[in-house]
PDBQT receptor file of N, H, CA, C and O in Angstrom, charges set to zero:
ATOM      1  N   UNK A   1     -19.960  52.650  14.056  1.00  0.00    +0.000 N 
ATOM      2  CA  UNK A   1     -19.492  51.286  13.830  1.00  0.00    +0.000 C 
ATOM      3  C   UNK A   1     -18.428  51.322  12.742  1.00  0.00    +0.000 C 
ATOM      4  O   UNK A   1     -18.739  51.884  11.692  1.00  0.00    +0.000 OA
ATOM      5  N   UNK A   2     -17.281  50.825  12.851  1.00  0.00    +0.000 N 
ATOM      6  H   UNK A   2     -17.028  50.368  13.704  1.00  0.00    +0.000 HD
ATOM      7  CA  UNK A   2     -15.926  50.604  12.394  1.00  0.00    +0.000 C 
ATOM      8  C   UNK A   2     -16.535  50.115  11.199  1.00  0.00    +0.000 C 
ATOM      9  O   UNK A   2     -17.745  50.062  10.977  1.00  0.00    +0.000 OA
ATOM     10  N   UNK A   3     -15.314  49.649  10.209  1.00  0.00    +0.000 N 
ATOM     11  H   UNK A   3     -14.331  49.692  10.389  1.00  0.00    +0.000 HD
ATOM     12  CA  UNK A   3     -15.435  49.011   9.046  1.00  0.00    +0.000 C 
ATOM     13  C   UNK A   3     -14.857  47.603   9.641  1.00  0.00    +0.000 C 
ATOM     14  O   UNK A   3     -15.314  46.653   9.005  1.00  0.00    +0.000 OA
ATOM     15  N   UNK A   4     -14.041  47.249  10.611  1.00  0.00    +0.000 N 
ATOM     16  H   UNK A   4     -13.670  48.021  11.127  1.00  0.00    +0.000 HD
ATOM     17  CA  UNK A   4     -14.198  45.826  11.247  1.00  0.00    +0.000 C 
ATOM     18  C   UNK A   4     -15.046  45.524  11.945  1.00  0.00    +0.000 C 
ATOM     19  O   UNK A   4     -15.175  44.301  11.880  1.00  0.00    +0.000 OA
ATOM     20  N   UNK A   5     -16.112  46.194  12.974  1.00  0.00    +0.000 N 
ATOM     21  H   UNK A   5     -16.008  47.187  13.027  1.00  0.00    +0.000 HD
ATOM     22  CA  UNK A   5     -17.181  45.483  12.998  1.00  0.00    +0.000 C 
ATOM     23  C   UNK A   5     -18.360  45.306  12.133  1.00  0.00    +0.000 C 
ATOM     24  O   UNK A   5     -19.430  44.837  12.523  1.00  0.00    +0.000 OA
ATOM     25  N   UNK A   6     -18.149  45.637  11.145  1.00  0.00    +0.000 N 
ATOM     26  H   UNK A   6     -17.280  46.018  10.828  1.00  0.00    +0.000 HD
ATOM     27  CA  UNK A   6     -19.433  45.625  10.133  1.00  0.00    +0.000 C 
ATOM     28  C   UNK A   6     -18.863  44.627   9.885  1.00  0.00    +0.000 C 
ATOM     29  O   UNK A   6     -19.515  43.673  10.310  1.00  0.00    +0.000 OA
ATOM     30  N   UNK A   7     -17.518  44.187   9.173  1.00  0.00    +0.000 N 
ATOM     31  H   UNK A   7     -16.988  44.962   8.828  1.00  0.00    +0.000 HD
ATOM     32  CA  UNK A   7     -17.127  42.729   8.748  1.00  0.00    +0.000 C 
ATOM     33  C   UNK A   7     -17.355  41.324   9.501  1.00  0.00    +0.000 C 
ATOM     34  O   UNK A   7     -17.552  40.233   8.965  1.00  0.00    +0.000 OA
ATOM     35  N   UNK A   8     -17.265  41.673  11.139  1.00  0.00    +0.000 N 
ATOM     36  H   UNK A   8     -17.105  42.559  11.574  1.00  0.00    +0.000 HD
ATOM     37  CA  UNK A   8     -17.740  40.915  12.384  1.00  0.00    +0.000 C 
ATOM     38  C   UNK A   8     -18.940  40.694  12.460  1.00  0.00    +0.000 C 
ATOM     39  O   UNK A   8     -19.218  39.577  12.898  1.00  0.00    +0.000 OA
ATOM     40  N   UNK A   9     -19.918  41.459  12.150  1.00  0.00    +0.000 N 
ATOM     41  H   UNK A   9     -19.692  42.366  11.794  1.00  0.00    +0.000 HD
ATOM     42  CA  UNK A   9     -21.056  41.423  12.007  1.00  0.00    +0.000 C 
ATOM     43  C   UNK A   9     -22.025  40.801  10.553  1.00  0.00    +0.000 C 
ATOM     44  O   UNK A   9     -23.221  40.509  10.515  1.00  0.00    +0.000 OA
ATOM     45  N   UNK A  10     -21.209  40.758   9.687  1.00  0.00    +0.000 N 
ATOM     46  H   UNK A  10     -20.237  40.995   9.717  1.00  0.00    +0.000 HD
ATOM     47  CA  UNK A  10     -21.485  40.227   8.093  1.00  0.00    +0.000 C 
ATOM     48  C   UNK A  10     -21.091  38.622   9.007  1.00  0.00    +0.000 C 
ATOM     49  O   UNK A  10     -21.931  37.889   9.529  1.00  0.00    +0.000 OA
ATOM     50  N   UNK A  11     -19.773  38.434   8.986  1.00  0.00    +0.000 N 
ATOM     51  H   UNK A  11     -19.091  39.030   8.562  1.00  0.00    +0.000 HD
ATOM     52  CA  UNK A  11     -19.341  37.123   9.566  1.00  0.00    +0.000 C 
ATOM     53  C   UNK A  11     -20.340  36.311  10.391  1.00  0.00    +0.000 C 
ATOM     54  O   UNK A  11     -20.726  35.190  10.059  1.00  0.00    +0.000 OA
ATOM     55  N   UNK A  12     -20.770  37.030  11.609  1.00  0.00    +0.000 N 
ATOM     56  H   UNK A  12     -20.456  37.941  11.879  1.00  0.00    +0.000 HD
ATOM     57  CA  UNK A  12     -21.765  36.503  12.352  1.00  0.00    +0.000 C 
ATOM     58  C   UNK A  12     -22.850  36.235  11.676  1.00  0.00    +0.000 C 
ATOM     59  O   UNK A  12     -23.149  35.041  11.662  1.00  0.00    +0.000 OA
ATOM     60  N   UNK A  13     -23.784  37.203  10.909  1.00  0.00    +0.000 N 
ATOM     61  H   UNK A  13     -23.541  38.173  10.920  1.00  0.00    +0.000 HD
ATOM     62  CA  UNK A  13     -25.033  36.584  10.015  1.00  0.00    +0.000 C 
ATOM     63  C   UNK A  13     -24.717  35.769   9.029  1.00  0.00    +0.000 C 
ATOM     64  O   UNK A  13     -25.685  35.062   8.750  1.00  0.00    +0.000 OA
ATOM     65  N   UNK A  14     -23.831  35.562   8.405  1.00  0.00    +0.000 N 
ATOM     66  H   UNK A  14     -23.044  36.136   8.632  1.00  0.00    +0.000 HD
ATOM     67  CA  UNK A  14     -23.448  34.781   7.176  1.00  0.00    +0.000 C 
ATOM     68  C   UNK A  14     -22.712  33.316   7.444  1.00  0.00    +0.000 C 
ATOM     69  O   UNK A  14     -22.189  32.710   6.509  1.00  0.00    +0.000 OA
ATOM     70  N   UNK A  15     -22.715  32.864   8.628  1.00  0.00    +0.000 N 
ATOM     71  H   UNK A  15     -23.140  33.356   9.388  1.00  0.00    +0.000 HD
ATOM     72  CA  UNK A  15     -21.505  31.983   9.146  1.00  0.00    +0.000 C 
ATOM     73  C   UNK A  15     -21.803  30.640   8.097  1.00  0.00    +0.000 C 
ATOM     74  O   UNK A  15     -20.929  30.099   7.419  1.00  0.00    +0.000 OA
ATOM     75  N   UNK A  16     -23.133  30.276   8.132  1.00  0.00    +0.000 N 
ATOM     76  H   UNK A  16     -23.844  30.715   8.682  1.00  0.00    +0.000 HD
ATOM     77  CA  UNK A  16     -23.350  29.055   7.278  1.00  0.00    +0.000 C 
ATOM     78  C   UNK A  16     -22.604  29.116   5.767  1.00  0.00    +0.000 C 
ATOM     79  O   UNK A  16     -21.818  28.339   5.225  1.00  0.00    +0.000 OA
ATOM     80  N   UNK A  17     -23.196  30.369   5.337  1.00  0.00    +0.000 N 
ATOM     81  H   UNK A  17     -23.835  31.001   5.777  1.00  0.00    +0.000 HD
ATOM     82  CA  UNK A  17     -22.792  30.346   3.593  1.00  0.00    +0.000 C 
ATOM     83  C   UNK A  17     -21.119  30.663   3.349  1.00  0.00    +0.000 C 
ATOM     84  O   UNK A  17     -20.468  30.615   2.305  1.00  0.00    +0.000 OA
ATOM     85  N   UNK A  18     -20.717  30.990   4.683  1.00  0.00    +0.000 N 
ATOM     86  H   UNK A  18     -21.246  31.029   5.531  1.00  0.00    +0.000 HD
ATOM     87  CA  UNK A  18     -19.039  31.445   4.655  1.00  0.00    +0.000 C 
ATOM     88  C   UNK A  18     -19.154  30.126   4.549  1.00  0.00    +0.000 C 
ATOM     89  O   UNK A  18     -19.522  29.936   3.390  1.00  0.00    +0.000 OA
ATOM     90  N   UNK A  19     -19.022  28.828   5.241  1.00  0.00    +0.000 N 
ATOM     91  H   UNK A  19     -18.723  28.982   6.183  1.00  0.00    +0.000 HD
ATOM     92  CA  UNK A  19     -18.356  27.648   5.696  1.00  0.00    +0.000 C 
ATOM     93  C   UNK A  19     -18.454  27.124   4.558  1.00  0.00    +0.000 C 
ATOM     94  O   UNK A  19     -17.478  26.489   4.158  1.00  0.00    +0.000 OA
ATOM     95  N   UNK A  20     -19.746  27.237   3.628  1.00  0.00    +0.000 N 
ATOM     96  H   UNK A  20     -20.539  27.752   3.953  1.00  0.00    +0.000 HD
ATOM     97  CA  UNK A  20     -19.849  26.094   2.138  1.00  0.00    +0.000 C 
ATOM     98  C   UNK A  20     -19.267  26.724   1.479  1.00  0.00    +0.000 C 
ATOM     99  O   UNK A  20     -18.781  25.999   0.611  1.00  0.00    +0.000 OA
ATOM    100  N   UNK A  21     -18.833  28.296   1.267  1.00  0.00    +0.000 N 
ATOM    101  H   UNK A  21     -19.228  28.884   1.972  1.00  0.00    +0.000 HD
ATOM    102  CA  UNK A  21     -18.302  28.890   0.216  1.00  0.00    +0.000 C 
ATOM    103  C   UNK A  21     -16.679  28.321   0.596  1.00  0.00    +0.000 C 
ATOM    104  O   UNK A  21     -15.931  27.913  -0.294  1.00  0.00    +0.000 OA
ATOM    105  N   UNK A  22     -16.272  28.366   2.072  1.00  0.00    +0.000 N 
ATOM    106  H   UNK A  22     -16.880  28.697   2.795  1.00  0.00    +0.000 HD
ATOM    107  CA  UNK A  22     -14.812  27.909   2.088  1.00  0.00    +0.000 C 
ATOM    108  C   UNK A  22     -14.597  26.326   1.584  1.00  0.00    +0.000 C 
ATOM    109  O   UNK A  22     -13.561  25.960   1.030  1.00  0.00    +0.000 OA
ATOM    110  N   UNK A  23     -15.604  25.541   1.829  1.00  0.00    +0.000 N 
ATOM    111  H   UNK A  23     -16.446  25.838   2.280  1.00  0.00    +0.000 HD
ATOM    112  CA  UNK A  23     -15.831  23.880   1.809  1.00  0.00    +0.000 C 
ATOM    113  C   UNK A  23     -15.507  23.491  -0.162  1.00  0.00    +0.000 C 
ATOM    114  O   UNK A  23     -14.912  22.535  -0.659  1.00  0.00    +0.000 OA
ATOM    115  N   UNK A  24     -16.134  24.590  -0.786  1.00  0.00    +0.000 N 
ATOM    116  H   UNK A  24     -16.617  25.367  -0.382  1.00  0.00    +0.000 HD
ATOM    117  CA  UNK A  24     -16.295  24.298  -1.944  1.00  0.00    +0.000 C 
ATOM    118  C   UNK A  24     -15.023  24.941  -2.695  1.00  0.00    +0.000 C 
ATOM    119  O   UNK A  24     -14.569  24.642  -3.799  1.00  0.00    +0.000 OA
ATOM    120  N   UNK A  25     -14.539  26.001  -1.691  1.00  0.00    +0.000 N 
ATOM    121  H   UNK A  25     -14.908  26.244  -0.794  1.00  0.00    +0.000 HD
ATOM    122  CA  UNK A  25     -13.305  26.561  -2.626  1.00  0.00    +0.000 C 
ATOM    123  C   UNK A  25     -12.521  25.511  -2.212  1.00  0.00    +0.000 C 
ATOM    124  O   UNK A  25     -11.916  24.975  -3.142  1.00  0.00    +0.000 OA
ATOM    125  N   UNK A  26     -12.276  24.903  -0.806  1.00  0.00    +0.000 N 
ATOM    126  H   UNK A  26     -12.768  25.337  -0.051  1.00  0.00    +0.000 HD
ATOM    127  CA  UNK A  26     -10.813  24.061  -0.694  1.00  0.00    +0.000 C 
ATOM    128  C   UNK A  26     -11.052  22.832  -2.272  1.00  0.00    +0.000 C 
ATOM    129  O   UNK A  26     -10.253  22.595  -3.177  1.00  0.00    +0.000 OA
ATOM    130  N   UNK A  27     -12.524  22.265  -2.033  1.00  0.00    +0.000 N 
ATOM    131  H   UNK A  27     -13.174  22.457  -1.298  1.00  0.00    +0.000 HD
ATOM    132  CA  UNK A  27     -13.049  21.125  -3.099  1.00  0.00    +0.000 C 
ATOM    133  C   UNK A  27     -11.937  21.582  -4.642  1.00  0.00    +0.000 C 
ATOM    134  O   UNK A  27     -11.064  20.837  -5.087  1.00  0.00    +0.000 OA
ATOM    135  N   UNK A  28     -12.205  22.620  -5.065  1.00  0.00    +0.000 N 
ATOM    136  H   UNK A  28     -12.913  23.225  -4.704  1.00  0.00    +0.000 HD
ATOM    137  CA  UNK A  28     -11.863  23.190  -5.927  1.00  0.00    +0.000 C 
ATOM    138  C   UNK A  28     -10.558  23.118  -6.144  1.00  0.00    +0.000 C 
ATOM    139  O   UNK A  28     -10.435  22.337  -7.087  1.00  0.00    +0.000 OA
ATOM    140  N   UNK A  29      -9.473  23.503  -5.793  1.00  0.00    +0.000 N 
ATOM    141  H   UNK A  29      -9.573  24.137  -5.027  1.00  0.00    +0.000 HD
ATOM    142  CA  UNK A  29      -8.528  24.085  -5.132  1.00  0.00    +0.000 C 
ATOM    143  C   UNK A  29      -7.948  22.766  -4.951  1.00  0.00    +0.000 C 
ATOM    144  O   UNK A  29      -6.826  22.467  -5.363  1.00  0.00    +0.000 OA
ATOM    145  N   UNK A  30      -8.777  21.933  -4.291  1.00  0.00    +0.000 N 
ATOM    146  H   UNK A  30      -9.688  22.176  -3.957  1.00  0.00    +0.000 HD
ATOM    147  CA  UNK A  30      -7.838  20.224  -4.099  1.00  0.00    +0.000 C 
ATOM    148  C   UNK A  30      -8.113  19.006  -5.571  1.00  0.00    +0.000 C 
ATOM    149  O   UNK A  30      -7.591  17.908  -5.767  1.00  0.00    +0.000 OA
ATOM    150  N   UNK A  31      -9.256  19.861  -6.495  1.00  0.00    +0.000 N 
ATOM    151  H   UNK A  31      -9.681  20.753  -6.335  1.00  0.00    +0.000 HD
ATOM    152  CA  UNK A  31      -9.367  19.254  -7.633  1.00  0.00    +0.000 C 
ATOM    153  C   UNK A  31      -8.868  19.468  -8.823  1.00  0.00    +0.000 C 
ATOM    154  O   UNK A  31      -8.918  18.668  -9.757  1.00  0.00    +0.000 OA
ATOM    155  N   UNK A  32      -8.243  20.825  -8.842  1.00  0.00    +0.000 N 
ATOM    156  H   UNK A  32      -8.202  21.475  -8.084  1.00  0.00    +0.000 HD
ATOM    157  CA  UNK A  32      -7.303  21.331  -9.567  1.00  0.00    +0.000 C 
ATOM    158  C   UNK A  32      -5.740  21.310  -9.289  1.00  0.00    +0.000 C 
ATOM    159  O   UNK A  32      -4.757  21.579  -9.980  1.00  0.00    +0.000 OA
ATOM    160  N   UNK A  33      -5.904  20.933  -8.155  1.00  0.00    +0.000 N 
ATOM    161  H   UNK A  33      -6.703  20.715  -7.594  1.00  0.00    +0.000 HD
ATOM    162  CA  UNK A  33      -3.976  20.594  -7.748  1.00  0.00    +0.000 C 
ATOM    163  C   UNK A  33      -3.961  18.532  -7.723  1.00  0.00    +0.000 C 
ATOM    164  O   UNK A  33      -3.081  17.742  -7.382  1.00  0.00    +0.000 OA
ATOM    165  N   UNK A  34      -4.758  18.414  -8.024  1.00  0.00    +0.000 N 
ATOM    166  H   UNK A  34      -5.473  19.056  -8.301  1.00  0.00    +0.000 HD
ATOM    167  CA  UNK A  34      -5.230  16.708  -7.892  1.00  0.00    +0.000 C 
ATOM    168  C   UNK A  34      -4.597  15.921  -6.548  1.00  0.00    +0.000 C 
ATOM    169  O   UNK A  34      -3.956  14.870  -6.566  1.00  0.00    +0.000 OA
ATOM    170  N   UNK A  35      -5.056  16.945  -5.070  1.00  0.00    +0.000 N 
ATOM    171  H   UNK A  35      -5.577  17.799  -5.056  1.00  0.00    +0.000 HD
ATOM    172  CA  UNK A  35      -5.155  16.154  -4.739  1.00  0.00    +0.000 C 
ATOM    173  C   UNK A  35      -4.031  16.683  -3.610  1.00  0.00    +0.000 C 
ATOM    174  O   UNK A  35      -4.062  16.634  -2.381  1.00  0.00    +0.000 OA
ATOM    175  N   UNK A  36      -2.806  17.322  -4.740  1.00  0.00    +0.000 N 
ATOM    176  H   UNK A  36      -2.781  17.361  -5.739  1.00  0.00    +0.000 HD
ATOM    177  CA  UNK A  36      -1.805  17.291  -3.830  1.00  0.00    +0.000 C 
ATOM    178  C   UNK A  36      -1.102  17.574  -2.564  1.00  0.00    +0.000 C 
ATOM    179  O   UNK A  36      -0.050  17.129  -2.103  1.00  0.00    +0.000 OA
ATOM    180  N   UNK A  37      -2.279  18.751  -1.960  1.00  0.00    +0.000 N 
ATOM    181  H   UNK A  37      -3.132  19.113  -2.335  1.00  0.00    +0.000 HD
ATOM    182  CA  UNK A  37      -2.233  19.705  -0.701  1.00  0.00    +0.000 C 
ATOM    183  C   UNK A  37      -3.423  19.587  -0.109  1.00  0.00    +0.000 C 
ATOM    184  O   UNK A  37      -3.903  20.458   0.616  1.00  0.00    +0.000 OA
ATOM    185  N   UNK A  38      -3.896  18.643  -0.349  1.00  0.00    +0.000 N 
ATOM    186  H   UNK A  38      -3.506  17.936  -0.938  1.00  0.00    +0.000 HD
ATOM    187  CA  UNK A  38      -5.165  18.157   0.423  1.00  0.00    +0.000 C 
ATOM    188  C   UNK A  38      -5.381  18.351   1.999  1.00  0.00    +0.000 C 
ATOM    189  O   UNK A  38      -6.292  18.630   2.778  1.00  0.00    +0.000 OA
ATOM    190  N   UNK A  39      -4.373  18.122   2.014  1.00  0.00    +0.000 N 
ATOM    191  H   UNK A  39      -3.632  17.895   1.382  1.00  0.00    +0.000 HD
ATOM    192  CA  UNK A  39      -3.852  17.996   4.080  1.00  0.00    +0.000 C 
ATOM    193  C   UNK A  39      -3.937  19.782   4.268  1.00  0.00    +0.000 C 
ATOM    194  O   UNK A  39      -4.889  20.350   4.802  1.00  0.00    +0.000 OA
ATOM    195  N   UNK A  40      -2.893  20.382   3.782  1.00  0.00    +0.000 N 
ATOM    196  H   UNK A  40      -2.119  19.921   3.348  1.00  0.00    +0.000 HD
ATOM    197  CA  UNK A  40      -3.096  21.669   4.305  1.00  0.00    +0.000 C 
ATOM    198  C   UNK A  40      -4.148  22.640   4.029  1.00  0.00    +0.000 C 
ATOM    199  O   UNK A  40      -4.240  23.712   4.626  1.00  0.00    +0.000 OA
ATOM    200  N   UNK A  41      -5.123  22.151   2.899  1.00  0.00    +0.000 N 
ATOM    201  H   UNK A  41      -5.048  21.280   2.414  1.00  0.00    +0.000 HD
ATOM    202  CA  UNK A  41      -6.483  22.950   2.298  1.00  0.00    +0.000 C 
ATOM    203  C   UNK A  41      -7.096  22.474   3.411  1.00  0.00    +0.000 C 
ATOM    204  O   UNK A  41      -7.603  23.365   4.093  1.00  0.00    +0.000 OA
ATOM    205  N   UNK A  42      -7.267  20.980   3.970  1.00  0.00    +0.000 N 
ATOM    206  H   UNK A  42      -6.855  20.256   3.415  1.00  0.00    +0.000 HD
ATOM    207  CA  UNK A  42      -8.608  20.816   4.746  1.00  0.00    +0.000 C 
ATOM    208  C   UNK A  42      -8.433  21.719   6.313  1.00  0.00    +0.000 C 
ATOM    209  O   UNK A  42      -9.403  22.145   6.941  1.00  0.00    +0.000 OA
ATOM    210  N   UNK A  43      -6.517  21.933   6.885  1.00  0.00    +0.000 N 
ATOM    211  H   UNK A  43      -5.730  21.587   6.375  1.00  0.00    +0.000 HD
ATOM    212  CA  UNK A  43      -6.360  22.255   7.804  1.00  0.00    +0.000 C 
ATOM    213  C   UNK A  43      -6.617  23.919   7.496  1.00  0.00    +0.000 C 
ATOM    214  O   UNK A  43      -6.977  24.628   8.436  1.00  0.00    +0.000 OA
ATOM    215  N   UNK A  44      -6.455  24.397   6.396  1.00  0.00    +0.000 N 
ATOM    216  H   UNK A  44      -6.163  23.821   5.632  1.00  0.00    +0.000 HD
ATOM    217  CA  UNK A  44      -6.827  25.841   6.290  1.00  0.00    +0.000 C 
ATOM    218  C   UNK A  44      -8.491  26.142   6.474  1.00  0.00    +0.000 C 
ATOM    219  O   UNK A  44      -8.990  27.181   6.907  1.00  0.00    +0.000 OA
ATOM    220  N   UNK A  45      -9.216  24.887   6.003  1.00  0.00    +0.000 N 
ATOM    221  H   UNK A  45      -8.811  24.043   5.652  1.00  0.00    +0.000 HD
ATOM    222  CA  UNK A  45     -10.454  25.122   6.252  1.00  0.00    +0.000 C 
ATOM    223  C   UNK A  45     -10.675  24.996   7.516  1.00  0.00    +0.000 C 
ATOM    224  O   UNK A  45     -10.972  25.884   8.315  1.00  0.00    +0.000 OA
ATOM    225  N   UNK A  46     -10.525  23.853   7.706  1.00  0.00    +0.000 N 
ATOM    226  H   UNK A  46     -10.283  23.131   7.057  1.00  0.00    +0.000 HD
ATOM    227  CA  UNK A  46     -11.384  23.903   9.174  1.00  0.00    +0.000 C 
ATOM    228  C   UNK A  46     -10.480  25.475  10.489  1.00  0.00    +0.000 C 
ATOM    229  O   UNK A  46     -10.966  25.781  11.578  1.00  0.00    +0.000 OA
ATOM    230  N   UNK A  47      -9.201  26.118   9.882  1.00  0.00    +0.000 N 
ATOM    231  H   UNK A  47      -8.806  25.869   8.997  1.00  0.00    +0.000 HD
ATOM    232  CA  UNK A  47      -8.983  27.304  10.480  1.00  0.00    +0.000 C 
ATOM    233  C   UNK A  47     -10.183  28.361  10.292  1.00  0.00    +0.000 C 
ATOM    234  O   UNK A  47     -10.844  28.957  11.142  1.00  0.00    +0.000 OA
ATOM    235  N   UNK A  48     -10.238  28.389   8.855  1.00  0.00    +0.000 N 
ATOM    236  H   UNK A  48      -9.701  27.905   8.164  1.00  0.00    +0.000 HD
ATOM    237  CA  UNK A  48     -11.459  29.348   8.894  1.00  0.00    +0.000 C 
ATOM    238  C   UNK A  48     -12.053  29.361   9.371  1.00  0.00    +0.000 C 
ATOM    239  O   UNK A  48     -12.280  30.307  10.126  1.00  0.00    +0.000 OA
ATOM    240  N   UNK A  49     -12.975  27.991   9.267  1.00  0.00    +0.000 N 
ATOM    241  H   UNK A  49     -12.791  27.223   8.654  1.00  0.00    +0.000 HD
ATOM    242  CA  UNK A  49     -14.365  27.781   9.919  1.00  0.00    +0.000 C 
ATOM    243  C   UNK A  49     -14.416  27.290  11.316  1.00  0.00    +0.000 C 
ATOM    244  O   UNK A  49     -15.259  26.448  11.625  1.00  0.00    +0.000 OA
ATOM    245  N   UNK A  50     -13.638  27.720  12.115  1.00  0.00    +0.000 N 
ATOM    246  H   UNK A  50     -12.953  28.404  11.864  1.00  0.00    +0.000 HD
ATOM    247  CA  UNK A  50     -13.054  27.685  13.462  1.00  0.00    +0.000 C 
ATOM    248  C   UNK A  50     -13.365  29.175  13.634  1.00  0.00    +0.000 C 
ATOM    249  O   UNK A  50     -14.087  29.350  14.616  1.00  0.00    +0.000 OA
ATOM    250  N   UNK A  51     -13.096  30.132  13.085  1.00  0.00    +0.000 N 
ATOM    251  H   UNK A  51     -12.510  29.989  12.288  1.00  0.00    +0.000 HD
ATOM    252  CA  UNK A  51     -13.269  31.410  13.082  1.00  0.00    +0.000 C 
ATOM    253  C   UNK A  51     -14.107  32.405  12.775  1.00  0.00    +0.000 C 
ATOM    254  O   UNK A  51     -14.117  33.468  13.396  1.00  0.00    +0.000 OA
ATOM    255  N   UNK A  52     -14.992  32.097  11.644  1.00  0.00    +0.000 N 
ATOM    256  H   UNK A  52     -14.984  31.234  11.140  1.00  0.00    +0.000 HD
ATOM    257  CA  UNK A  52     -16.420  32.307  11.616  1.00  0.00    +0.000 C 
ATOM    258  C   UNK A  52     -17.335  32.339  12.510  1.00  0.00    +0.000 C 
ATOM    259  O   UNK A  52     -18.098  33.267  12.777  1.00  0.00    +0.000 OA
ATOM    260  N   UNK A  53     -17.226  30.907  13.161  1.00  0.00    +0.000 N 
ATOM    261  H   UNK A  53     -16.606  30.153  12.944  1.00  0.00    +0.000 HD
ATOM    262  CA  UNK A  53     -18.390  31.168  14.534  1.00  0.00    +0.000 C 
ATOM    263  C   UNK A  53     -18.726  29.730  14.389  1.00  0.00    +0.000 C 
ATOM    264  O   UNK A  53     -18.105  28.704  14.114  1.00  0.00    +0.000 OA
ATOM    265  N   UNK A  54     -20.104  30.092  14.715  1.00  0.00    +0.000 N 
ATOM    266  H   UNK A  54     -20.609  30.926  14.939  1.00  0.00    +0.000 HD
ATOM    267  CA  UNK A  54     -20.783  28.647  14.911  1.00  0.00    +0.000 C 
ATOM    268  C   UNK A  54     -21.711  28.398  13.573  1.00  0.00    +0.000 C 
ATOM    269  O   UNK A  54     -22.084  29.215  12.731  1.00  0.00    +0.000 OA
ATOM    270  N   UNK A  55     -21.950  26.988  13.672  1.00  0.00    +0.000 N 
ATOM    271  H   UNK A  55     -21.647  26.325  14.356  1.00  0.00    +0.000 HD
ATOM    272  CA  UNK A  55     -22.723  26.655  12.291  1.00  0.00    +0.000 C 
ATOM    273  C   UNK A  55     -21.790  26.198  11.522  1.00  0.00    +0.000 C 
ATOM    274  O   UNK A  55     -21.996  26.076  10.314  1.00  0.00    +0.000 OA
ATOM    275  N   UNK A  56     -20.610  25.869  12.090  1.00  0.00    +0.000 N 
ATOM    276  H   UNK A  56     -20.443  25.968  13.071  1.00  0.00    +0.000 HD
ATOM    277  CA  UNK A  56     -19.783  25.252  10.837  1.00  0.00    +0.000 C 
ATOM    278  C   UNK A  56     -20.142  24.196  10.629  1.00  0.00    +0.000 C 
ATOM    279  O   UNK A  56     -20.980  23.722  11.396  1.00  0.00    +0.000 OA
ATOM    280  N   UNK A  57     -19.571  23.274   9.323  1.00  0.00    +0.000 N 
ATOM    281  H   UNK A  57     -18.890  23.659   8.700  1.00  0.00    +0.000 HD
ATOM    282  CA  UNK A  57     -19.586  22.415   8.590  1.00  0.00    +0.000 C 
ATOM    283  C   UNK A  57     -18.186  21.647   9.000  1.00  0.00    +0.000 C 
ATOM    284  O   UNK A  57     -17.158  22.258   9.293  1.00  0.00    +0.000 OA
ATOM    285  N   UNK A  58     -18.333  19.877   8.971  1.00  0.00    +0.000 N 
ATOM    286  H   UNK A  58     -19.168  19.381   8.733  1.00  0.00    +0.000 HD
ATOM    287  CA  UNK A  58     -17.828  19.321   9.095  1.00  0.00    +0.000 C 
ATOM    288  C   UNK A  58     -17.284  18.707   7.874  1.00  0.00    +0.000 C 
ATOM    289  O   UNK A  58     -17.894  18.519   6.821  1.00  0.00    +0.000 OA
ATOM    290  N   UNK A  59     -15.639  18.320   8.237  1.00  0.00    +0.000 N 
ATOM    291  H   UNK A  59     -15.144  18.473   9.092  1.00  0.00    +0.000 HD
ATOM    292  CA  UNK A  59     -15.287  17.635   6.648  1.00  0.00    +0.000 C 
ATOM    293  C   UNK A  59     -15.780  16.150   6.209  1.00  0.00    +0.000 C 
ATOM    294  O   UNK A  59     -15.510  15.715   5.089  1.00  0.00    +0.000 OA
TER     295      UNK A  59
């Protein structure tokens, strides 16, 4: 097994805690820029968590 499917495979068991860890960095990230890139943090998130798998989180 590759070092990309071990990462595919982390991804797949972890999909929930990926989605809050991405949910809370955009939070972050849109509270320290106040606000200003809000639009493209939430569209970068929900890319991620489009890509993770299933179990995502909604904004």
């Amino acid at each position: 097994m590759g070092m990309l499917d071990k990462a595919k495979e982390f991804i797949d068991k972890n999909d929930e805690k990926i989605d809050k860890a991405v949910e809370k960095a955009g939070d972050l990230i849109d509270e320290k820029t106040g606000g200003k890139y809000a639009d493209k943090i939430d569209k970068a998130q929900d890319f991620i968590q489009e890509k993770t798998g299933e179990g995502d989180t909604a904004n």
